[in-house]
MARNUPA-211583 format. One line per field, with one value per residue (C-alpha): residue in three letters; x, y, z; residue number from 0. Coordinates in Angstrom, 2 decimals. Example, Ala and Ser with C-alpha at 12.3 -4.5 7.8 and 13.67 -1.06 7.14 Angstrom:
BEGIN
residu: [Ala | Ser]
u: [12.30 | 13.67]
v: [-4.50 | -1.06]
w: [7.80 | 7.14]
num: [0 | 1]
END
This chain:
BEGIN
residu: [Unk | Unk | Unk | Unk | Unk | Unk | Unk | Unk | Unk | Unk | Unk | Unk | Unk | Unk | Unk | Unk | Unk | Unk | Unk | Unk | Unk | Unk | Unk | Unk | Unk | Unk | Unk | Unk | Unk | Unk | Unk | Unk | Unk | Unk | Unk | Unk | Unk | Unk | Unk | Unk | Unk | Unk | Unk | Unk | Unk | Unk | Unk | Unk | Unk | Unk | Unk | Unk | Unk | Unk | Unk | Unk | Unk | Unk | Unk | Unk | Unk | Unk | Unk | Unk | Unk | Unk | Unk | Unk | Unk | Unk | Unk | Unk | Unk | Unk | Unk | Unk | Unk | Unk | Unk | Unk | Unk | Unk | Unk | Unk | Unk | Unk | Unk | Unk | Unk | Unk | Unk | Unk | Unk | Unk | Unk | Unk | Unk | Unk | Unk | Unk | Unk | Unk | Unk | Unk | Unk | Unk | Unk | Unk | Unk | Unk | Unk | Unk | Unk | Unk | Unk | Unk | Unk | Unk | Unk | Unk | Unk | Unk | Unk | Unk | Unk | Unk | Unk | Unk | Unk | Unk | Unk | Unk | Unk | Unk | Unk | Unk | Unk | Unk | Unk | Unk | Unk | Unk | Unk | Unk | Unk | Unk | Unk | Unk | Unk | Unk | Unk | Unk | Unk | Unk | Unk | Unk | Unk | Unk | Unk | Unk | Unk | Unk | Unk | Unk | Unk | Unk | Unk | Unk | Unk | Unk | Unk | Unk | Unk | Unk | Unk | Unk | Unk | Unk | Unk | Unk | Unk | Unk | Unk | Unk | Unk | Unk | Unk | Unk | Unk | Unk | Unk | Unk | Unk | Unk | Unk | Unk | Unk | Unk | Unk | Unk | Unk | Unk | Unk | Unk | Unk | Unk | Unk | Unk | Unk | Unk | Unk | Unk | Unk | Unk | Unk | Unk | Unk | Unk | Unk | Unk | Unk | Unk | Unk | Unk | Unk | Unk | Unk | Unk | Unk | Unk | Unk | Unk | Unk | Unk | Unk | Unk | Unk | Unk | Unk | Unk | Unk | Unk | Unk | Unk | Unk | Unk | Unk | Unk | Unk | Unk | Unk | Unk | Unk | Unk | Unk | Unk | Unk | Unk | Unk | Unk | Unk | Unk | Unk | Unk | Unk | Unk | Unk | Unk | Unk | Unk | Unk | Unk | Unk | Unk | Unk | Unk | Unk | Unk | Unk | Unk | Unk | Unk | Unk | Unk | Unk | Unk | Unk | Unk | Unk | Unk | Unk | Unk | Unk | Unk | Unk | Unk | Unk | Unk | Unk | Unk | Unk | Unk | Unk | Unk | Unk | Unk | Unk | Unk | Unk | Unk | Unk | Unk | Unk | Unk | Unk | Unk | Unk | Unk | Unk | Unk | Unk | Unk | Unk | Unk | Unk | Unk | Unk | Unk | Unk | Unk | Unk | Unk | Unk | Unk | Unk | Unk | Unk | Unk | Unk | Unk | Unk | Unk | Unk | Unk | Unk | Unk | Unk | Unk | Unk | Unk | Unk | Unk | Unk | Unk | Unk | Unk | Unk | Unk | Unk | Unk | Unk | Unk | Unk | Unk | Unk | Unk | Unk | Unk | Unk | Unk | Unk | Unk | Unk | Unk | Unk | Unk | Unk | Unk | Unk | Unk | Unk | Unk | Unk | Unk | Unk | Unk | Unk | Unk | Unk | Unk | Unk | Unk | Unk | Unk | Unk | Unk | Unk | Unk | Unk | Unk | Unk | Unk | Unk | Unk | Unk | Unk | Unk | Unk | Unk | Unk | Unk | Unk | Unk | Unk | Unk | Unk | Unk | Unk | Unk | Unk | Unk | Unk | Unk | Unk | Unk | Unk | Unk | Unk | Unk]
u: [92.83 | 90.85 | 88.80 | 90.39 | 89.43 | 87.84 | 90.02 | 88.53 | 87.20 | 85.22 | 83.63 | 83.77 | 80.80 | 78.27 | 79.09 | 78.54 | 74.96 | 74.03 | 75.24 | 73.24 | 70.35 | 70.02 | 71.54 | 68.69 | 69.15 | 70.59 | 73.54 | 72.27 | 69.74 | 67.55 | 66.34 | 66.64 | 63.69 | 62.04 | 61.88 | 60.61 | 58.10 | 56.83 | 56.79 | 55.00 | 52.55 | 51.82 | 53.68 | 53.04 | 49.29 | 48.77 | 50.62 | 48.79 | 45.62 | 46.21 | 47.72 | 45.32 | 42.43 | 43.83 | 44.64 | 40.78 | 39.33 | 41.63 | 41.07 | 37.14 | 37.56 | 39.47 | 37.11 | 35.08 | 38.39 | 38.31 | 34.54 | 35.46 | 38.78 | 38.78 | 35.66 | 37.36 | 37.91 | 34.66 | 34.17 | 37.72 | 39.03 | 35.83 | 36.39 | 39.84 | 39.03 | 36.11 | 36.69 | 40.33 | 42.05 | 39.73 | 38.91 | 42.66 | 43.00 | 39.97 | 41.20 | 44.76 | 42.90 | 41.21 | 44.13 | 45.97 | 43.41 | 45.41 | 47.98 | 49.72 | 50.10 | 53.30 | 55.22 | 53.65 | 53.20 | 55.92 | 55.42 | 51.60 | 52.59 | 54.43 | 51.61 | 49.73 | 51.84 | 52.65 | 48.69 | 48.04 | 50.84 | 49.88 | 45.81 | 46.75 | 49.60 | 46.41 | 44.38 | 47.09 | 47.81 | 44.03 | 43.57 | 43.63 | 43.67 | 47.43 | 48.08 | 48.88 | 52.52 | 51.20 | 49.09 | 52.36 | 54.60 | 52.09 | 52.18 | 56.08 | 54.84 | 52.83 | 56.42 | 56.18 | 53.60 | 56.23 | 57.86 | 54.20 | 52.74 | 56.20 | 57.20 | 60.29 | 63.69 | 64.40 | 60.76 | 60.78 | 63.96 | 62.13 | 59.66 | 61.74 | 63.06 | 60.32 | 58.57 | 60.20 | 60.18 | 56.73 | 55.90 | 58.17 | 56.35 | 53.15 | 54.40 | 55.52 | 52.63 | 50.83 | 53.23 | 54.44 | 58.00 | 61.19 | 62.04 | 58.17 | 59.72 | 63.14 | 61.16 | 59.37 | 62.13 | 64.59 | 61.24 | 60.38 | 64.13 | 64.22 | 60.96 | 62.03 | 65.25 | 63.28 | 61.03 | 63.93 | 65.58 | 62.12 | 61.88 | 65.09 | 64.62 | 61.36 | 63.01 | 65.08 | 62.67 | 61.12 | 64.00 | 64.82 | 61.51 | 61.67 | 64.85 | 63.37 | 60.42 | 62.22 | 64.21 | 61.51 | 59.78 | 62.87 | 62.94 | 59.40 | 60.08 | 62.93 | 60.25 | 57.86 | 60.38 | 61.72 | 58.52 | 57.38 | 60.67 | 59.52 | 55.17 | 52.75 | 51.84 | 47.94 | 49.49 | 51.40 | 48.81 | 46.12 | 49.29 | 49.72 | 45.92 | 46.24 | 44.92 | 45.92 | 46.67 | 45.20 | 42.94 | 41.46 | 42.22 | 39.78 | 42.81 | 46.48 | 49.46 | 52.56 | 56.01 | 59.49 | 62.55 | 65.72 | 69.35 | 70.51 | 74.40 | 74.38 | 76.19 | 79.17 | 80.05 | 79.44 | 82.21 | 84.99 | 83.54 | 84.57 | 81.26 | 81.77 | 81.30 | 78.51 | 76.38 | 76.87 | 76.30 | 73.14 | 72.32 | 71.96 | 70.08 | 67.69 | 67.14 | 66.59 | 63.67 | 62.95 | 62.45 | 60.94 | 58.27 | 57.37 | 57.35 | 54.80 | 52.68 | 53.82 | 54.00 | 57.53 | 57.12 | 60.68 | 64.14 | 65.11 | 68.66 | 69.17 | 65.30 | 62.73 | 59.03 | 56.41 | 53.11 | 50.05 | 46.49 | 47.40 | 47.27 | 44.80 | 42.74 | 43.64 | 41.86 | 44.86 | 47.36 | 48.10 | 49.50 | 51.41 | 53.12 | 53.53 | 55.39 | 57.35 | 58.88 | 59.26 | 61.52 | 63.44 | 64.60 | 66.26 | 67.30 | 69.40 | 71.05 | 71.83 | 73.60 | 75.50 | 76.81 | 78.08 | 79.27 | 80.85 | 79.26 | 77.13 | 73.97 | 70.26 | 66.84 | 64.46 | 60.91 | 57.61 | 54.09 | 50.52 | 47.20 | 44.76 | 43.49 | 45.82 | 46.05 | 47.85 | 48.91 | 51.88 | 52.45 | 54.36 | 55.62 | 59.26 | 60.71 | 57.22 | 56.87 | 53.95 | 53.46 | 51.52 | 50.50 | 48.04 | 48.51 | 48.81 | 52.12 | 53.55 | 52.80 | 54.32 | 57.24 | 57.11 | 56.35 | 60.58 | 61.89 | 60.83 | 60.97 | 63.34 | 66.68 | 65.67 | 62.37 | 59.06 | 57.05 | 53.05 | 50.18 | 46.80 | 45.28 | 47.79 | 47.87 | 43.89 | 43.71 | 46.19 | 44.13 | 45.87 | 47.04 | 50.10 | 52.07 | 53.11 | 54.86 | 53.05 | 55.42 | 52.75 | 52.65 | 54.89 | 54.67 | 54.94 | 55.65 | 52.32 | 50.19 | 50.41 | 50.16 | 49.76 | 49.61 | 52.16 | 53.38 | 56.08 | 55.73 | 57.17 | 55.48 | 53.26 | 51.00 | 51.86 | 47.56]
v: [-30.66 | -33.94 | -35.52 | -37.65 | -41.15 | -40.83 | -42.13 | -45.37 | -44.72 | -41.76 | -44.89 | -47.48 | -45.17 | -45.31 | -48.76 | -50.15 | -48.33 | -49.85 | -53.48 | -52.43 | -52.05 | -55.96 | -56.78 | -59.90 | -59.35 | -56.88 | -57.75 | -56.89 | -59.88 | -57.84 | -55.73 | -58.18 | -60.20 | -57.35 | -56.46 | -60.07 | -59.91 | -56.49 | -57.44 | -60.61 | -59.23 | -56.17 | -55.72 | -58.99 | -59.68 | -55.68 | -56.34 | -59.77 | -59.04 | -56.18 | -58.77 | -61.36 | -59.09 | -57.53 | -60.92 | -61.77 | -59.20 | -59.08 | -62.65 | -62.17 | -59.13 | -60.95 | -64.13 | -61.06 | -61.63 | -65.10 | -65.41 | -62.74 | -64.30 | -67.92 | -68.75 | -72.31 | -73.56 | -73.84 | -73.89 | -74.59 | -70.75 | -70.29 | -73.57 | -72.79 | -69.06 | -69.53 | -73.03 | -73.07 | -70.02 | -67.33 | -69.91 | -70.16 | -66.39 | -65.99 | -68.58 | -66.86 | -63.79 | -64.83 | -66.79 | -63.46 | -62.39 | -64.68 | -63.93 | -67.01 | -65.65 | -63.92 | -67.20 | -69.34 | -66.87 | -67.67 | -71.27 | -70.36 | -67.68 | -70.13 | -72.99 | -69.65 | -68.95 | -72.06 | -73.20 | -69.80 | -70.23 | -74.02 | -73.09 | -69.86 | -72.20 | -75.11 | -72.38 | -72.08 | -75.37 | -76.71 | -73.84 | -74.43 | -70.91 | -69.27 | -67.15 | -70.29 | -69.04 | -65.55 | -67.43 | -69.57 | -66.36 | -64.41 | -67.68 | -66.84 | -63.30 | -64.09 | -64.49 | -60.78 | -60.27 | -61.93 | -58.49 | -57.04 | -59.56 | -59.03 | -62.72 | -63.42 | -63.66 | -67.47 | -68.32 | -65.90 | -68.12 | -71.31 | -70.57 | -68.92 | -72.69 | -74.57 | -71.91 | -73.33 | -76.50 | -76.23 | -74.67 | -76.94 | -79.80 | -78.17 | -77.28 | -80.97 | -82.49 | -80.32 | -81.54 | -78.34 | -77.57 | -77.57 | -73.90 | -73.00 | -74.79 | -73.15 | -69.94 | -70.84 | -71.77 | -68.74 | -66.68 | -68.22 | -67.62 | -64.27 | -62.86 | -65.34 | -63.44 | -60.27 | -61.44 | -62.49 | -58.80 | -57.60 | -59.44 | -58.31 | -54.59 | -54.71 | -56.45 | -53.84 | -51.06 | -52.60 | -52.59 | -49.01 | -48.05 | -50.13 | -48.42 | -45.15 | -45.69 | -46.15 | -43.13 | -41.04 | -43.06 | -42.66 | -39.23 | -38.62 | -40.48 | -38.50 | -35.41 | -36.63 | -36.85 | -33.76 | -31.70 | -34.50 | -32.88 | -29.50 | -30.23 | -32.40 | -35.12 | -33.69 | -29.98 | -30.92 | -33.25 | -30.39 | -27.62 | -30.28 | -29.91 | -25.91 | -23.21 | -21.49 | -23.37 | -21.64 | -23.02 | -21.36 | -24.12 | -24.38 | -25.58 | -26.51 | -26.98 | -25.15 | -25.60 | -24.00 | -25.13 | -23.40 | -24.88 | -23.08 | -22.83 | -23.74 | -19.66 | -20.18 | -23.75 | -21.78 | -19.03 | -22.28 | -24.76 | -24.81 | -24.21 | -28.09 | -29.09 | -26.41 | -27.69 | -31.69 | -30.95 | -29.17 | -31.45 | -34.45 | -32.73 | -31.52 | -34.82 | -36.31 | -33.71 | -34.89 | -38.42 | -38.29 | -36.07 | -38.99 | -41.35 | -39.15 | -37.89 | -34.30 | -31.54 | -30.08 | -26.31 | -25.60 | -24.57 | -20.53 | -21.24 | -23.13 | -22.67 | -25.31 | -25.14 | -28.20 | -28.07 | -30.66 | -30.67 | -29.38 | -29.83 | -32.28 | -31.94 | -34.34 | -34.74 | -36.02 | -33.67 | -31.91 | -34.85 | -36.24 | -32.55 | -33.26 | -36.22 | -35.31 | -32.08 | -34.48 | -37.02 | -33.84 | -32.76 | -36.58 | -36.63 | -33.28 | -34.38 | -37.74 | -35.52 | -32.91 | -36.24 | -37.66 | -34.28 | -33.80 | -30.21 | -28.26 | -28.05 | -27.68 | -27.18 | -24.84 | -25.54 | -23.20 | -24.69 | -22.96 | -24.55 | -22.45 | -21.63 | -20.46 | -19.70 | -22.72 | -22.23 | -22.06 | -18.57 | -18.00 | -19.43 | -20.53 | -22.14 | -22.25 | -23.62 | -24.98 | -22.38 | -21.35 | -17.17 | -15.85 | -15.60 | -18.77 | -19.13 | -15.83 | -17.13 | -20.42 | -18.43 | -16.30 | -19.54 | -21.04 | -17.07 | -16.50 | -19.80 | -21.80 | -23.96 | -27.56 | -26.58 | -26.89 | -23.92 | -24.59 | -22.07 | -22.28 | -23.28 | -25.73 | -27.00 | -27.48 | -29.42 | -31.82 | -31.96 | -34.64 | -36.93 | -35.40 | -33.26 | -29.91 | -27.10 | -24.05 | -21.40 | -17.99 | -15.28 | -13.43 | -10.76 | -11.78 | -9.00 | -8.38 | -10.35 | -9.08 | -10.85 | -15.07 | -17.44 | -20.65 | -23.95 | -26.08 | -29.75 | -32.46 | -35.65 | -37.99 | -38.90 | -42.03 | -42.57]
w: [176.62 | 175.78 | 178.22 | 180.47 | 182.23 | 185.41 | 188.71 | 189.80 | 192.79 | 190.97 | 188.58 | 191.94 | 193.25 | 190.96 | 190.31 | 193.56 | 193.40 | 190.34 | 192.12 | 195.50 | 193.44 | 193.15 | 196.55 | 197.17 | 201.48 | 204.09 | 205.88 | 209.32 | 210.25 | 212.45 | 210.02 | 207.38 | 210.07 | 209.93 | 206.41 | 205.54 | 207.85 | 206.85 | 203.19 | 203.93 | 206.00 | 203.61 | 200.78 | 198.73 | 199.57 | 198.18 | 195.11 | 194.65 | 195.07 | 192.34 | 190.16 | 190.61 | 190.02 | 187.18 | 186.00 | 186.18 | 185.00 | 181.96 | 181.43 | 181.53 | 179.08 | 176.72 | 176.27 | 173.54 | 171.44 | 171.99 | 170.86 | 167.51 | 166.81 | 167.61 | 165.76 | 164.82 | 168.17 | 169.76 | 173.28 | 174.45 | 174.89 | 176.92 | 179.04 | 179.59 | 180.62 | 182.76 | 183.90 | 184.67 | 184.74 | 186.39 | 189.17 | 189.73 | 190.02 | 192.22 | 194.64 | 194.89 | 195.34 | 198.22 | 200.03 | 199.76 | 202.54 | 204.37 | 207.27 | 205.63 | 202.02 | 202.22 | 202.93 | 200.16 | 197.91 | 195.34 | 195.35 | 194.43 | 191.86 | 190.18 | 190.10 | 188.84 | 186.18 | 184.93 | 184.92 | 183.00 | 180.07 | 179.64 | 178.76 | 176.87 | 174.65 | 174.63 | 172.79 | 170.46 | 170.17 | 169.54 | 167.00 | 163.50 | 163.33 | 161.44 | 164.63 | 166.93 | 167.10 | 168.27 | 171.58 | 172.30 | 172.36 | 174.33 | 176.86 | 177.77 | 177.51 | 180.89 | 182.89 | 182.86 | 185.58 | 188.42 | 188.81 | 189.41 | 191.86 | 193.94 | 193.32 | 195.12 | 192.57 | 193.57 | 192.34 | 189.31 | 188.55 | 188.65 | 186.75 | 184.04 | 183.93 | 184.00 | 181.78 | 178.19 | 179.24 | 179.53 | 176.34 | 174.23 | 175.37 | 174.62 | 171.06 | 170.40 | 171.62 | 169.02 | 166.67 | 166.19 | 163.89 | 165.34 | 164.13 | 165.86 | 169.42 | 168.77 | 168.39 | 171.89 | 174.01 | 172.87 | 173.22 | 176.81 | 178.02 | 176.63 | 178.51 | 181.96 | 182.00 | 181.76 | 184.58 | 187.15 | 186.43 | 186.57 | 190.41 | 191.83 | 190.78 | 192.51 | 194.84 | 195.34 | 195.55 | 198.22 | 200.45 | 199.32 | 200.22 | 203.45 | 204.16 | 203.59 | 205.72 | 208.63 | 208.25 | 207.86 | 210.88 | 212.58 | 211.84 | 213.05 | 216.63 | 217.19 | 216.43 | 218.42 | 221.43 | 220.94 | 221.18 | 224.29 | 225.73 | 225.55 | 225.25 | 227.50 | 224.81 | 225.54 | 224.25 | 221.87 | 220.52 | 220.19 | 218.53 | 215.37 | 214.77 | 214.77 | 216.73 | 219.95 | 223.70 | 226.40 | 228.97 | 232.43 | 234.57 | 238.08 | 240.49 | 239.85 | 242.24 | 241.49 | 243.01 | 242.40 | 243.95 | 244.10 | 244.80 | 247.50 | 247.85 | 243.87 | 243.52 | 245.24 | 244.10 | 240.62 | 241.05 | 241.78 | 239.28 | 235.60 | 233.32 | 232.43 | 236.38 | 236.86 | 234.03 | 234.75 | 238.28 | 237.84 | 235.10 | 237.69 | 240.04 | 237.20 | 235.66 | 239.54 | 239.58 | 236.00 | 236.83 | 240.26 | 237.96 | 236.08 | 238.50 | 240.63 | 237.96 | 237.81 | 234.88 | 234.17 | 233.55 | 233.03 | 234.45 | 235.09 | 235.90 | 238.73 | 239.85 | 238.84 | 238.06 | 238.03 | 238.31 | 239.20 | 238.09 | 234.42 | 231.60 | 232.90 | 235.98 | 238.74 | 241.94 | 243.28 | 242.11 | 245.01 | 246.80 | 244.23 | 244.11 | 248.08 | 247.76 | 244.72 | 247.26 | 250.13 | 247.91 | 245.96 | 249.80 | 249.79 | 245.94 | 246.90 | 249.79 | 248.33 | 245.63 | 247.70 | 249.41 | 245.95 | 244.90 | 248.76 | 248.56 | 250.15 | 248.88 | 249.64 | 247.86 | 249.06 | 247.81 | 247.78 | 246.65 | 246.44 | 245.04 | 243.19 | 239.78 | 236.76 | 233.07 | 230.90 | 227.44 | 224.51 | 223.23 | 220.08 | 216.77 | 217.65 | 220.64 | 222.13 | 225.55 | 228.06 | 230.52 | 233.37 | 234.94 | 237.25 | 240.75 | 242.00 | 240.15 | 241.56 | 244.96 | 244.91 | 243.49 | 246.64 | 249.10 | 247.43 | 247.58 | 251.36 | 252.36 | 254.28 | 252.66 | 253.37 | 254.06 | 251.80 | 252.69 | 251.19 | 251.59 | 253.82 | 250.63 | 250.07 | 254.05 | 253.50 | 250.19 | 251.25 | 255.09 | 257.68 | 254.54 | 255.64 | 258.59 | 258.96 | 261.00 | 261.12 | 260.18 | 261.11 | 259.19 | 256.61 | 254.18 | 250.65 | 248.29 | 245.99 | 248.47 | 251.52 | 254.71 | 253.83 | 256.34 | 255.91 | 256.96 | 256.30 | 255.02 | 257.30 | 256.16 | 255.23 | 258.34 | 259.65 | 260.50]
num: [0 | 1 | 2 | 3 | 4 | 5 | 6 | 7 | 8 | 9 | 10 | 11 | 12 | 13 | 14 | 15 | 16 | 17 | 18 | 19 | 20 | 21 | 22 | 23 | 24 | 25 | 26 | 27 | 28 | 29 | 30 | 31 | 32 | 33 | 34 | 35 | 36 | 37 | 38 | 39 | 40 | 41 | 42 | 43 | 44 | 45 | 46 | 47 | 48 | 49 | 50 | 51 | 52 | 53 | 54 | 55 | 56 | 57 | 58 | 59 | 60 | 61 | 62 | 63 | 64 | 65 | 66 | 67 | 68 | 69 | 70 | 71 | 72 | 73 | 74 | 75 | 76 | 77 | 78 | 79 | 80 | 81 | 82 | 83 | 84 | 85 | 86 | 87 | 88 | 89 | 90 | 91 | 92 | 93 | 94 | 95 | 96 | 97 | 98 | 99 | 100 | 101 | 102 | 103 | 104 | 105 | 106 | 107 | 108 | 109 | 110 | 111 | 112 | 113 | 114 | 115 | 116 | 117 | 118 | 119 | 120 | 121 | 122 | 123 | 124 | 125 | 126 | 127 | 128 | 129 | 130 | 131 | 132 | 133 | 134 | 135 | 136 | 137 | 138 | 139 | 140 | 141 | 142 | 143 | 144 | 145 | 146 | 147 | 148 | 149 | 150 | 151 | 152 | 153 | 154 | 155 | 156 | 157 | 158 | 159 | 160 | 161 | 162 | 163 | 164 | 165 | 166 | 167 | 168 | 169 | 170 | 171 | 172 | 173 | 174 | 175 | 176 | 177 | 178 | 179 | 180 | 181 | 182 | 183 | 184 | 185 | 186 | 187 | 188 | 189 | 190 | 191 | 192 | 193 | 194 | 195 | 196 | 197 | 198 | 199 | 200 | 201 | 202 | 203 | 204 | 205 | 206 | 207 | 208 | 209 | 210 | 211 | 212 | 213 | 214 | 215 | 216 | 217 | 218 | 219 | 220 | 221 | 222 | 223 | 224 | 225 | 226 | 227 | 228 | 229 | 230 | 231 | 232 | 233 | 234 | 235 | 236 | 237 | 238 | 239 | 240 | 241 | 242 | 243 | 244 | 245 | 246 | 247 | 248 | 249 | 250 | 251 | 252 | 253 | 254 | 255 | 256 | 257 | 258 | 259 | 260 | 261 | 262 | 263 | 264 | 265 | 266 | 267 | 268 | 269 | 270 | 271 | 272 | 273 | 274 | 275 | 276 | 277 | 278 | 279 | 280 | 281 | 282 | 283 | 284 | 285 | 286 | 287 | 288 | 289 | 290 | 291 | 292 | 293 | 294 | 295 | 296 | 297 | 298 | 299 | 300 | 301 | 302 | 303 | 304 | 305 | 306 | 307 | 308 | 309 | 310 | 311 | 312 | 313 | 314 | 315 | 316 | 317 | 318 | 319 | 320 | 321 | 322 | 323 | 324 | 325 | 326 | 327 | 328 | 329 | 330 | 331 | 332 | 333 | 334 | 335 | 336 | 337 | 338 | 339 | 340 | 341 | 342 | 343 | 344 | 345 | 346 | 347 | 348 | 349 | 350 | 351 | 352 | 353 | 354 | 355 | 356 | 357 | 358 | 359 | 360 | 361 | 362 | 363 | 364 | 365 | 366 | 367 | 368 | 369 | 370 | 371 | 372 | 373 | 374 | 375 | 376 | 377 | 378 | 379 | 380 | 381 | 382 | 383 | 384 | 385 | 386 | 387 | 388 | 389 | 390 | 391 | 392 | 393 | 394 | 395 | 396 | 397 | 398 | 399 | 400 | 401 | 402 | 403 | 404 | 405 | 406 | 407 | 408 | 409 | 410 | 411 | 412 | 413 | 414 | 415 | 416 | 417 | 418 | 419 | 420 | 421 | 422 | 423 | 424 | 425 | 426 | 427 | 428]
END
């Protein structure tokens, strides 16, 4: 069979690509704000001060071919260089050190332009040399540095009018042929076209690129978040540069809570009730952990580890792990009200020294042994539901800062006899 036409909408596609490729503006006005500012504030001066000082240095370069070639007209290509148009570039150059640049730059790329077209076509003009055609052709030839110097479309438009106009008026005053200014103008239009394509492709570009930079920066926040989710920002700061995470740490406070009555409500609960419920609670221990300064470990089913003093030392991180466990005893019950369950927390803390670090490649995780974690696991298992049951070590560290109930002596598997209290308070002295 021959080949057959394409459906529309299979041609519709690539054509409204091609079209998008010169769309002059976004549609949404936030980010088109944004993009103008960005390109303003960056993009343009960049591309100027490339242009410009290409522009120079060129022009400076070129005066040798001036000097070999023009040996007829004197001075003037030399005047025109070194007196007019290099000062004009070096001037631009240095205003594009500007904040204001980005906003005036068209307008000045066109006074730029125009200046630099009218000396080159003088030289021409002036010459009695036979290649005066050649220097007013390579004058509209000049239109093509717009798309380089990021020139905005609108002002590569003007000055593809005002270009010819220009140049005609340069060739008559020389007293120049009609078929020489007909060969100007239609030369001068042909290259301004060129340069107002060459401006809205870069154009363009620049939003594609824009576009693409915040996806990618998008894409990197998100990252970012996602490891912060599961990484101190210290930790995960230190596992992009490489190497292992583990530090002896001198004295850290460690607490697990456990929902008590969180079983039963389990068996009756769908597995869409169990999570959300469990999710609130969580993300009420999750936030009253930020707003007291405390460490999220991580969640072991309906248990809950924090810890204070790592990954960074704090003098006062045993309190702040005090008053975290006082307010988690309220966040609960202000729950189990909402939820019209039963419910209850049961907290354990101990202060003492421990081992912090990540281990492993892939779903790697801040984490905390030794034995002062296994005791404050002990403190929530034997403890009390509604209770917060600390350690002496604990009870001494936080001293009369707070209020307590001693509880005596109990035997804690793997540690023998311990000696604990229960945390009422804050001291009202």
């Amino acid at each position: 069979m021959g080949d057959r036409t394409p459906p529309l909408p299979v041609l519709a596609s690539p054509l409204r690509a091609g079209l998008s490729r010169f769309r002059s503006h976004f549609q949404d006005a936030d980010l088109e704000r944004e993009f103008r500012r960005d390109y303003e504030a960056d993009e343009i001066p960049k591309a100027a001060r490339t242009t410009y000082g290409m522009s120079a240095a060129m022009l400076s370069v070129f005066a040798i071919v001036d000097w070999l070639v023009l040996t007829d007209a004197g001075r003037w290509p030399l005047v025109i260089r070194f007196g007019f148009l290099v000062p004009i570039y070096v001037v631009l150059l240095i205003l594009s050190l500007f904040r204001f640049y980005g906003r005036v730059h068209g307008v000045l790329a066109i006074v730029a332009l125009l200046s630099a077209m009218g000396a080159v076509a003088g030289i021409g003009v002036s010459s009695s040399s036979p290649g005066k055609e050649l220097y007013l052709a390579s004058a509209s030839a000049l239109m093509l540095f717009l798309p380089a110097a990021r020139v905005p479309v609108g002002s590569a438009a003007i000055a593809a009018l005002l270009g010819p106009a220009l140049l005609v008026a340069i060739a008559r005053l020389g007293s120049q042929s009609w078929t020489l200014q007909l060969f100007v103008a239609l030369n001068t239009i042909s290259v301004g076209v060129g340069a107002i394509v060459g401006a809205r492709v870069v154009a363009a570009a620049a939003r594609q690129n824009f576009l693409q930079r915040r996806l990618i920066e998008a894409g990197r926040h998100r990252s970012e978040q996602l490891l912060l989710n599961v990484l101190p920002r210290s930790i995960a700061e230190r596992l992009k540069e490489g190497g292992a995470i583990a530090d002896r740490i001198d004295e850290v406070t460690v607490l697990f809570a456990d929902i008590v009555g969180f079983t039963p409500m389990a068996a009756r609960l769908s597995p869409d009730q169990l999570v959300a419920r469990l999710g609130e609670i969580f993300s009420e221990f999750d936030r009253l952990a930020d707003e007291c300064g405390i460490e999220k470990i991580k969640t072991i089913g309906d248990a809950y580890m924090a810890v204070a003093g790592a990954p960074a030392p704090s003098s006062s991180g045993v309190d702040q792990m005090a008053d975290m466990a006082l307010q988690m005893l309220e966040r609960v019950e202000a729950v189990s009200r909402r939820f019209g369950e039963v419910l209850d927390v049961r907290i354990g803390i101990h202060t003492g020294p421990a081992i912090a670090g990540v281990l492993g490649t892939r779903k790697f995780a801040y984490d905390l042994w030794g034995e002062t974690v296994n005791l404050a696991s002990r403190m929530e298992h034997h403890g009390i539901a509604g209770r917060i049951q600390v350690t002496d070590a604990t009870r001494q560290r936080l001293g009369d800062r707070f209020t307590f109930e001693d509880r005596g002596e109990i035997e804690v598997k793997g540690a023998g006899v311990v000696h604990t209290w229960f945390l009422l308070g804050r001291s009202k002295s």
